[in-house]
C-alpha positions, 0 to 999 in steps of 0.5 A: 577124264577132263572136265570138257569130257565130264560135262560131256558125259553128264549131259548125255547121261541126262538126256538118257534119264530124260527119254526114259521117264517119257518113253519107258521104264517105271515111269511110263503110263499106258493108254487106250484110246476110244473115237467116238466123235460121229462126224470124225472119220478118223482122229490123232492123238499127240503127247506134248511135242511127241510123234503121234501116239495114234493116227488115223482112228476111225469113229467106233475104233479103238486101241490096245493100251499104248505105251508112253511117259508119265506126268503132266501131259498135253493132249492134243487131238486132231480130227482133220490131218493135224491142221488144228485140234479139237482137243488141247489138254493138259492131263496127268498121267500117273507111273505105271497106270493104265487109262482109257481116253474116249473123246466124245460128242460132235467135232464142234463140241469135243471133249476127251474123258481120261477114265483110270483103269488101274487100281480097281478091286479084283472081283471075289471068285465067281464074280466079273465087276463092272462100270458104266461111262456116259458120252451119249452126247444129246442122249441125257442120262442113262440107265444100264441093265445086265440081265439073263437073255430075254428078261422084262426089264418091267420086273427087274432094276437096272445094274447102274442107274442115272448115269450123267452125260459125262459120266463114269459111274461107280462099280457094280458086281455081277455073277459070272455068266451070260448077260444080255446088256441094255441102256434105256433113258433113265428112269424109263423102260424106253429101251436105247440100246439091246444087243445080243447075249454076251459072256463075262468071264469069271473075276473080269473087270469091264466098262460099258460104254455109251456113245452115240452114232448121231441118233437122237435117243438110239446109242452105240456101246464100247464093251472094254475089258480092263485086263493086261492088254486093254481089249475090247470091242463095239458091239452094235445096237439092235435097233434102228429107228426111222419117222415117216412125213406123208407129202403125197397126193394120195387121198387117204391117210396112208398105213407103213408096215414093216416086214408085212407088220403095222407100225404106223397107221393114219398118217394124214397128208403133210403128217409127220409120224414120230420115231419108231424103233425097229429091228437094225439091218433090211426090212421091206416098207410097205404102203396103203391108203387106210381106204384101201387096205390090203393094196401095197402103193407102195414096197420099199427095200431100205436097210436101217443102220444100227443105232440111227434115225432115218426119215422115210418122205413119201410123195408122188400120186397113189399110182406112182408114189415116190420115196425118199429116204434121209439119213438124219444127223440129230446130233446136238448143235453147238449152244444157242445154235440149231440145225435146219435141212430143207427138202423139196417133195413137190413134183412141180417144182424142178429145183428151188432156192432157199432164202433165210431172213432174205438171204440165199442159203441153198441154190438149185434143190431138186424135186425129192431131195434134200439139202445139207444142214445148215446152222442158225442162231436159237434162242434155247427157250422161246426160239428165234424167228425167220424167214424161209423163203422158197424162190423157183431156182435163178429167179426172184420168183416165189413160190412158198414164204413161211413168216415167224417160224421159231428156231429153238436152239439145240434142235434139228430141224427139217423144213419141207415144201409139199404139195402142187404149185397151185396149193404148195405148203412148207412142213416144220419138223423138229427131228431131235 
């Protein structure tokens, strides 16, 4: 063989060697991958300059463990076709190991968590361990039970306690059986996450999850099994939870029920009730005037997701009351930054603009609907003040101005005009 065919040899020989230690072999790392960024409809991860490793993973999706090279690693995570990424990393993959890579909280503010799989102790027979991972983002820290079905979480201590935001906690070790499994804030009985008996399995080991839909204090939780192939699922919430503004010109307070059950009682006119926490899935809403008790003003179909907040707007006379149902978005904004929606519940008033500090945000609202949320500029303490001005829509005409409102930032708000044109009023909600 010449020297020409030898240096020919060994640069082929090379390039083998160095698609085996990204591709295969004893120095490839396996990876699951878990969307839970909320406003991501899908997302993208790309290894360095490798084809993608996933494509197209919609929010509560995820994979099996993927195949792929060890070593330092570029993560790249695309939440809109690949245009830009929300994510760009460099992370270490060690040879022969098993990882779960969550990427978490608002595209504005994504992150990704590399939790190592591998390496965990084997539970002693007749035991399943497992851990708990916080990327509940606005939600703060977490406490995590495993319980027989149906026991009051007022006589027992949570399984893994105060679990931070970011978070992979430690390893707890539980009898083989049937759990019901629940998070609450921490430190609190405040149930924010309930789901249906699940089966652990003798000797399993798994990770709990959390991660929110963009409730403000509900979560969602991935149940992921660290085993052979990396299964594992999302199990939704039993609970929703939804407020009630009382914008009508209905003369009493008004009462909600649900499912023929009070929930809420005495909400005044411009009142705005707090969040209530209900079972997930249909119910029927019912109205009365509290002067009136026993005549429904109102009966209301509405499905509630599992683990959302809802906002149920109530307008409109006592013979003809009219509701508005908002899905709400009380994911945190960025730092500094709040959210602001508006809405216009008057009847007299066909569509508005809205002005802030002088400046025209929203063109044309309609009577009963809302606006998108826009972002402003919050001091995080004291709040920064504007101005909101309600301008009868394609004129310099005003119909409502609220000076000096304070925006605090990392809030969400919704900002509502309510009332006849003769007496209109602007209603301030903070919603997180």
């Amino acid at each position: 063989m010449n020297s020409r065919a030898r240096i020919l040899l060994l640069c082929l020989l090379s390039l083998i060697v160095a698609s085996c230690s990204k591709s295969g072999g004893s120095s490839s790392a396996r990876i699951r991958v878990v969307n839970a960024i909320p406003n991501a409809p899908a997302i993208s991860l790309t290894l360095d300059t490798d084809s993608a490793l996933v494509t197209g993973l919609q929010f509560q999706g995820l994979t099996l463990y993927l195949s792929t090279g060890s070593g330092s690693r570029e993560f790249k995570v695309s939440a809109n076709g690949g245009a830009s990424f929300v994510i760009d990393t460099t992370l270490t993959l060690n040879s022969g190991s098993d990882y779960t890579y969550v990427v978490y909280g608002p595209v504005a503010a994504a992150t990704g968590l590399l939790i190592l799989d591998s390496g965990l102790a084997n539970p002693n027979s007749g035991d399943f361990s497992f851990r708990a991972v916080n990327t509940a983002a606005g939600v703060g820290t977490i406490d995590v039970y495993l319980t027989p079905p149906g026991t009051d979480l007022n006589t027992t201590s949570p399984t893994i306690g105060n679990v931070g935001f970011g978070v992979v906690a430690g390893i707890a070790t539980v009898a083989k059986g049937t759990y019901e499994v629940r998070v609450t804030a921490a430190n609190t009985k405040d149930v924010i996450y309930d789901t249906g008996a699940t089966a652990f399995a003798d000797q399993a080991k798994a990770e709990v999850v959390a991660f929110t839909k963009g409730s403000s204090k509900l979560v969602g939780v991935a149940l992921l099994q660290i085993d052979n192939t990396g299964t594992g699922q999302v199990n939704d919430n039993l609970l929703a939870e939804f407020k009630v503004i009382n914008a009508s010109s209905v003369t009493s307070p008004l009462n909600v029920a649900v499912d023929g059950n009070l929930v809420l009682s005495n909400i005044p006119y411009t009142g705005v009730s707090n969040y209530t926490a209900v079972g997930a899935g249909p119910h029927t809403f019912t109205v009365q005037a509290t002067a009136t008790p026993g005549a429904d003003l109102l009966s209301l179909p509405s499905t509630l997701d599992s683990a959302t907040d809802t906002s149920l707007v109530l307008s409109g006379p006592a013979g003809a009351l009219l509701p508005l149902v908002l899905p709400d978005n009380n994911l945190p904004p960025p730092a500094a930054r709040a959210h602001v929606r508006f809405v216009n519940t008057s009847p007299d008033f066909a569509a508005l603009d809205v002005y802030v500090n002088f400046s025209k945000q929203v063109s044309g609202l309609a009577t009963n609907s809302a606006s998108g949320y826009i972002e402003l500029t919050g001091d995080t303490t004291i709040g920064t003040t504007y101005e909101f001005d309600f301008n009868t829509a394609g004129t310099v005409t005003p119909v409502l101005k609220l000076p000096n409102i304070p925006i605090i930032g990392n809030k969400v708000y919704t900002i509502y005009v309510v009332g006849p044109a003769t007496a209109p009023l602007g209603v301030v909600a903070k919603d997180d």
